[in-house]
C-alpha positions in Angstrom: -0.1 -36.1 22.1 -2.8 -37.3 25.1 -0.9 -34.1 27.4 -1.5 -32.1 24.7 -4.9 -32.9 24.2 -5.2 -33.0 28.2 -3.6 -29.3 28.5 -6.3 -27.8 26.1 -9.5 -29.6 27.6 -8.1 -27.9 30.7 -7.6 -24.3 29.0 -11.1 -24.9 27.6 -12.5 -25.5 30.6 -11.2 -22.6 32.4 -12.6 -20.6 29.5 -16.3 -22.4 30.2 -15.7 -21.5 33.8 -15.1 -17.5 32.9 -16.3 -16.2 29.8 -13.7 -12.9 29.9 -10.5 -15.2 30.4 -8.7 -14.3 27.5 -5.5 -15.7 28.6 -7.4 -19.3 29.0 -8.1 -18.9 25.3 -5.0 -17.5 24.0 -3.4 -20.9 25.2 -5.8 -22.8 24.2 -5.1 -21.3 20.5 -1.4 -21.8 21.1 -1.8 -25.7 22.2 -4.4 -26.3 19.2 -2.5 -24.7 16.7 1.5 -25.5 18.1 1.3 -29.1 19.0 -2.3 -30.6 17.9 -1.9 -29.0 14.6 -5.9 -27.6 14.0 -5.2 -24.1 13.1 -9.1 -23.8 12.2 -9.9 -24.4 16.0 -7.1 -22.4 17.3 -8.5 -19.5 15.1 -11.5 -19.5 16.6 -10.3 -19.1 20.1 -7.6 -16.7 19.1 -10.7 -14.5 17.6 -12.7 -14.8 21.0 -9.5 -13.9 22.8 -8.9 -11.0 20.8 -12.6 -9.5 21.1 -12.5 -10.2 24.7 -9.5 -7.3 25.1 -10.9 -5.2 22.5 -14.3 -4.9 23.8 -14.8 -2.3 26.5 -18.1 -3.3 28.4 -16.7 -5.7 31.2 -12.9 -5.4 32.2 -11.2 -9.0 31.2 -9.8 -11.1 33.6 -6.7 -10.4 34.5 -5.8 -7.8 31.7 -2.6 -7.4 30.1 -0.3 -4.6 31.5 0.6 -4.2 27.6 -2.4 -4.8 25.9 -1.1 -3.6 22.5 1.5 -5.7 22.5 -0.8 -9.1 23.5 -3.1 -7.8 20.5 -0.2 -7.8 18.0 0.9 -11.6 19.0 -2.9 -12.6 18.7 -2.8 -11.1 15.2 0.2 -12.6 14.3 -1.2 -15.7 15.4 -4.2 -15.6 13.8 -2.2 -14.7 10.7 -0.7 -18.0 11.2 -3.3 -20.0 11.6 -5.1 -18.4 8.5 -1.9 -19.1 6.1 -1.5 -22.7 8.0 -1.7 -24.5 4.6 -2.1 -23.3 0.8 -4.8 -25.8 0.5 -7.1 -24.4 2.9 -10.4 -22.4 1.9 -11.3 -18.6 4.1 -14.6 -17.2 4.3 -15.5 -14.2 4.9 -16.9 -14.1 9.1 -20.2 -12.5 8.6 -20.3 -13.8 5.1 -19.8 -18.1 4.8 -20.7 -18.0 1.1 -18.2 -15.6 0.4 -14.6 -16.7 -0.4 -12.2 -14.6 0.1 -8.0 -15.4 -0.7 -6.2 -16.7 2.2 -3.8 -15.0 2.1 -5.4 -11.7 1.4 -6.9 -12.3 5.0 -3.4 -13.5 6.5 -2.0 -10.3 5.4 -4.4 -8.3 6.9 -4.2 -10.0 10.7 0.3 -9.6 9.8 -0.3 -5.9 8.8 -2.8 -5.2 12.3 -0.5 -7.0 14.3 2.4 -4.7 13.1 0.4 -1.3 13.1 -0.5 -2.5 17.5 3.6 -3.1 17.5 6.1 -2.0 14.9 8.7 -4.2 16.7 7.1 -7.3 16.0 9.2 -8.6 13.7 8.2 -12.1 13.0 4.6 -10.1 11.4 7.1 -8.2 9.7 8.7 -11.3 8.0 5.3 -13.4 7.3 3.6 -10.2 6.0 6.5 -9.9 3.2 6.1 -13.8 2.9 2.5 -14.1 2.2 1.7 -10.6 0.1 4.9 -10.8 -1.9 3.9 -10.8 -5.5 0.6 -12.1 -4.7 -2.7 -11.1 -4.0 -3.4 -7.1 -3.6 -3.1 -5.8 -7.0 -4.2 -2.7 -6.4 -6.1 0.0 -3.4 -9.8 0.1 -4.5 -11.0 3.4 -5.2 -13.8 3.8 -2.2 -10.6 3.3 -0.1 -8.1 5.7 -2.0 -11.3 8.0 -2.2 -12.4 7.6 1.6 -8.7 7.8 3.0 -8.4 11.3 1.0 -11.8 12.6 1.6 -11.3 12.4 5.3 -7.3 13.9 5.1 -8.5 16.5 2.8 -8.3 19.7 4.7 -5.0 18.9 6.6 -3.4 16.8 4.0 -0.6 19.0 2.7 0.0 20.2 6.0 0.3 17.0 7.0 2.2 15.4 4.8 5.0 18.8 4.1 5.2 19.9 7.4 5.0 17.2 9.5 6.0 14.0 7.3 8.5 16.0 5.5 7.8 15.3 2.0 9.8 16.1 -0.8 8.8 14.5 -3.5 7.4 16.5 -5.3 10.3 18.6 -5.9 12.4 16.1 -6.6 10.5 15.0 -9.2 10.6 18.2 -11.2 14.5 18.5 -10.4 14.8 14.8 -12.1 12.5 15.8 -14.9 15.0 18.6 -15.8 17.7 16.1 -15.5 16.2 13.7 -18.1 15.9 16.4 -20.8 20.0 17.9 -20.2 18.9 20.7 -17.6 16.2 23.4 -16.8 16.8 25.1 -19.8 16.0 22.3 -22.2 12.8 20.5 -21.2 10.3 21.6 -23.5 6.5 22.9 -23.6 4.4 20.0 -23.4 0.3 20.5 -24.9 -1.6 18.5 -22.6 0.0 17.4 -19.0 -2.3 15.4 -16.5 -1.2 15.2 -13.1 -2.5 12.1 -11.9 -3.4 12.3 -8.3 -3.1 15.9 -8.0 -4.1 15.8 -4.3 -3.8 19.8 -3.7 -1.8 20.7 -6.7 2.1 20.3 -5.2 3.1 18.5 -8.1 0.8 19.9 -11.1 2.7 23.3 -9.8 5.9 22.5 -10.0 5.3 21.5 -13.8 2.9 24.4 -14.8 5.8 26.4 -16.8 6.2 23.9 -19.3 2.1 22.6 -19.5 0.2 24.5 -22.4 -3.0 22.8 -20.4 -2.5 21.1 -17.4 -5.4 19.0 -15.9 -5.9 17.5 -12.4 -7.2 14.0 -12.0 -7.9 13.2 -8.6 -10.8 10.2 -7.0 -11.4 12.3 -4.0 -13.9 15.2 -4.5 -12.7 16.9 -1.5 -9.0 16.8 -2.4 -9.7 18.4 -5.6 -11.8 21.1 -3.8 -8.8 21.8 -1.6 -6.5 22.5 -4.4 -8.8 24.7 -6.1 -8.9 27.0 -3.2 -5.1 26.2 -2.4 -4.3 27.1 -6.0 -6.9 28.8 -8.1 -6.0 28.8 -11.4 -3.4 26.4 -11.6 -5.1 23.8 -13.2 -7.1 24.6 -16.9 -9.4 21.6 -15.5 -10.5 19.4 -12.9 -11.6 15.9 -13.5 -12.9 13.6 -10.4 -12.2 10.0 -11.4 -10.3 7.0 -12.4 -6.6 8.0 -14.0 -6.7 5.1 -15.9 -9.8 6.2 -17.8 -8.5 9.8 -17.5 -5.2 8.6 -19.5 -7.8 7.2 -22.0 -10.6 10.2 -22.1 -7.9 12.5 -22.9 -5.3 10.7 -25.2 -3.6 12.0 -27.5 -1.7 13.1 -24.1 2.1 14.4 -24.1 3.0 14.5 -20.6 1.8 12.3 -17.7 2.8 13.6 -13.7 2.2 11.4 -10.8 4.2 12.2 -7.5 2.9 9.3 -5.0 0.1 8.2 -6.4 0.8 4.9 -8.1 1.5 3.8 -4.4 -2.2 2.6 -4.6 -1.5 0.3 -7.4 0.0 -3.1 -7.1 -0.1 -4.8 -10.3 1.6 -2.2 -12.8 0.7 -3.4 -15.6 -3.2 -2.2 -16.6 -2.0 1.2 -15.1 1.1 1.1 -17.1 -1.1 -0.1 -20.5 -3.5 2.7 -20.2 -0.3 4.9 -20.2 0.6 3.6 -23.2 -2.7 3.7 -24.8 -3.7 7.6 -23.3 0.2 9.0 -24.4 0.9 10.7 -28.1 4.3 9.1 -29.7 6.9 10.3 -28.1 5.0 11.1 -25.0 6.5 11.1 -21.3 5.2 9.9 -18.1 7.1 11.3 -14.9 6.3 9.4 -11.5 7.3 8.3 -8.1 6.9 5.2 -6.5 7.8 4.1 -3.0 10.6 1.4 -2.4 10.4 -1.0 0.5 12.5 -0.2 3.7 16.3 -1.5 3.6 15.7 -4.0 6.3 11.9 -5.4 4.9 13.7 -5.2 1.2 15.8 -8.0 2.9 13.4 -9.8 4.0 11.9 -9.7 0.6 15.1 -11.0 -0.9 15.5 -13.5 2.0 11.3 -14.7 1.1 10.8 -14.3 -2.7 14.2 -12.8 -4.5 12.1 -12.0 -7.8 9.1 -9.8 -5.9 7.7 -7.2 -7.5 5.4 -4.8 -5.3 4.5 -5.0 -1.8 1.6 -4.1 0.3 3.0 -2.4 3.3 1.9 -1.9 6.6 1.2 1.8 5.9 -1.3 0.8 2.9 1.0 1.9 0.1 2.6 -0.9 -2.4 6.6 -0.7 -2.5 8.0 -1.5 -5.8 10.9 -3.4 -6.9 13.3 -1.3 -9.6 13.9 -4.1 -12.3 10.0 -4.8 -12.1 8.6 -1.2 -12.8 11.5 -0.9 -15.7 10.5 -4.6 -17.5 6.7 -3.6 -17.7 7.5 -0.4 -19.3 9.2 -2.6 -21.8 6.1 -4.7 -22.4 4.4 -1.3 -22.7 6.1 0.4 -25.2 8.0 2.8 -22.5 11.6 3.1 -22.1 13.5 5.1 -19.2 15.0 8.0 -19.4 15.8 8.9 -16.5 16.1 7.4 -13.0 16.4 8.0 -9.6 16.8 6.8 -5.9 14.8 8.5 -3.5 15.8 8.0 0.2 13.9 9.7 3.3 11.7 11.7 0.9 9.1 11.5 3.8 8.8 10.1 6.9 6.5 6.9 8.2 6.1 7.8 11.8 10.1 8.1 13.0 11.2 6.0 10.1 12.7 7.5 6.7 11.0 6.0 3.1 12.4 5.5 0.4 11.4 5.6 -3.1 12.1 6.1 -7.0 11.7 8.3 -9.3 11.1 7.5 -13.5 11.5 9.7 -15.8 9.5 7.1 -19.1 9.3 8.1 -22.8 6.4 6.0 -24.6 8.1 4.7 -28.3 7.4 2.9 -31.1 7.8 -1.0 -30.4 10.5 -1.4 -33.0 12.6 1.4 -30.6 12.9 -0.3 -27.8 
């Protein structure tokens, strides 16, 4: 232990002797938080390390020849040294009377450090470890609405043309499946397409809406989908789906392709579903599934998870969860579906699922 201690009075020191030697401090961290076991200290230093490369007034010393990949490992270890031990407290840094989850913070150091390098695996496995179940429940709304409001012009481009998604057809094609075929599905009175984003979905289901309304948080999307598609939609609504759902109830149809990826937690969406639908009502919606190998390392970290917050912001959701709180919520499954490589996440496929829900009475199900 007296090496130890030695070894970082010595990285310390070289750190005194040049403020921009980020190396100095990154060992330091590794010493404090590896072998003396005071992940509190090592954060700090991992922190100064980390600002030192990111900062773009004085070169460092000795900079990294791959400085995304020395940014990832500093994240990962500051991820570490956040989720040290379940009985430590985090505050936020430019807030000290502000506590904040631990592991809320962990997870947001695993997901940086994975966004700098998706090879790093080890972020890859304590990411799924610490945000398994647990603390994001759901995206706010200023994010949802900021991340839209700035995609807005080039979002469908974007995400048919160059991510390849499909989703949106496939969830119409399912929908026909559920009710024996094209020909069968009937006319539904009042269909709100929750998310709308520029209408891709809402058009694919106009045939069979008597009034179709889009519900979006993002001003600018819905502006775009106007223009895209005038006169698809009877109305517009900006705001909340959730309060949508209860604003409009009695409602007989429900579409959502990819927007419940912002929520987490299923279950207030899922009760305000139950509450906005008519008897016999139907919700149609996509979420995303995690990727084959992180699904693994779900199983491997917590076999009974339920959603995920990935590294590309959107929750994954597991199957057998989505299915048991449409049970507590009076909605039973009609139809479902895999989705694989309905878009793509940089080179990589997603997958998904697709749930075709009727709401019923209690008794029914």
């Amino acid at each position: 232990m007296e090496s130890y201690r030695k070894a970082a009075d010595s990285y310390a020191f070289a750190a005194s002797l040049d403020s921009y030697h980020w190396a100095a401090l990154a060992n330091l961290g590794a010493v404090l938080q590896d072998q003396l076991k005071e992940p509190a200290e090592a954060l700090l230093v991992y922190n100064q390390a980390y600002g030192i490369l990111t900062q773009t007034e004085v070169e460092p010393t000795d900079p990294p020849v791959a400085p995304k990949l020395v940014l990832s490992q500093l994240q990962h270890r500051i991820g570490l040294a956040i989720s040290y031990s379940e009985n430590q407290k985090c505050v936020m840094q430019d807030d000290s009377s502000k506590e904040v989850p631990c592991t809320e913070m962990a997870a947001s150091a695993f997901n940086t450090a994975i966004e700098l390098d998706p090879t790093n695996e080890a972020a890859k496995h304590m990411l799924a470890s610490v945000t398994a179940d647990a603390t994001f429940t759901r995206a706010s709304n200023t994010y949802v609405t900021q991340l839209f409001e700035d995609y807005a012009e080039n979002f469908e481009h974007s995400l048919v043309e160059e991510l390849g998604y499909t989703g949106f057809q496939k969830l119409r094609k399912a929908f026909d499946l559920a009710f024996g075929g094209e020909g069968k599905v009937p006319h539904f009175d009042l269909v709100i397409d929750a998310g709308c984003g520029t209408g891709l979905v809402g058009e694919q289901f106009r045939n069979i809406s008597d009034t179709l309304v889009g519900v979006d948080l993002s001003p600018a999307i819905i502006e775009e989908a106007i223009k895209a598609r005038p006169g698809l939609y009877d109305e517009t609504k900006v705001g909340d789906v959730t309060e949508v759902f209860r604003e409009k109830k009695p409602v007989s149809l429900i579409i959502a392709g990819d927007s419940y990826i912002y929520f987490g937690d299923l279950v207030p969406l899922f009760q305000s579903m139950e509450e906005g639908l008519m008897d016999g009502g139907v919700a149609a919606f996509t979420l995303e599934n995690a990727s084959d190998e992180f699904e693994t390392k779900l199983q491997e970290t917590n076999p009974a998870w339920r959603w995920q917050l990935q590294a590309s912001g959107r929750f994954a959701h597991n199957k057998k969860y989505v299915e048991e709180v449409g049970r507590q919520c009076s909605m039973e499954v009609l139809h479902y579906e895999e989705m694989r490589g309905f878009r793509k996440e940089g080179a990589n496929d997603v997958n998904g699922h697709i749930f075709i829900m009727q709401k019923v009475l209690s008794q029914e199900l």
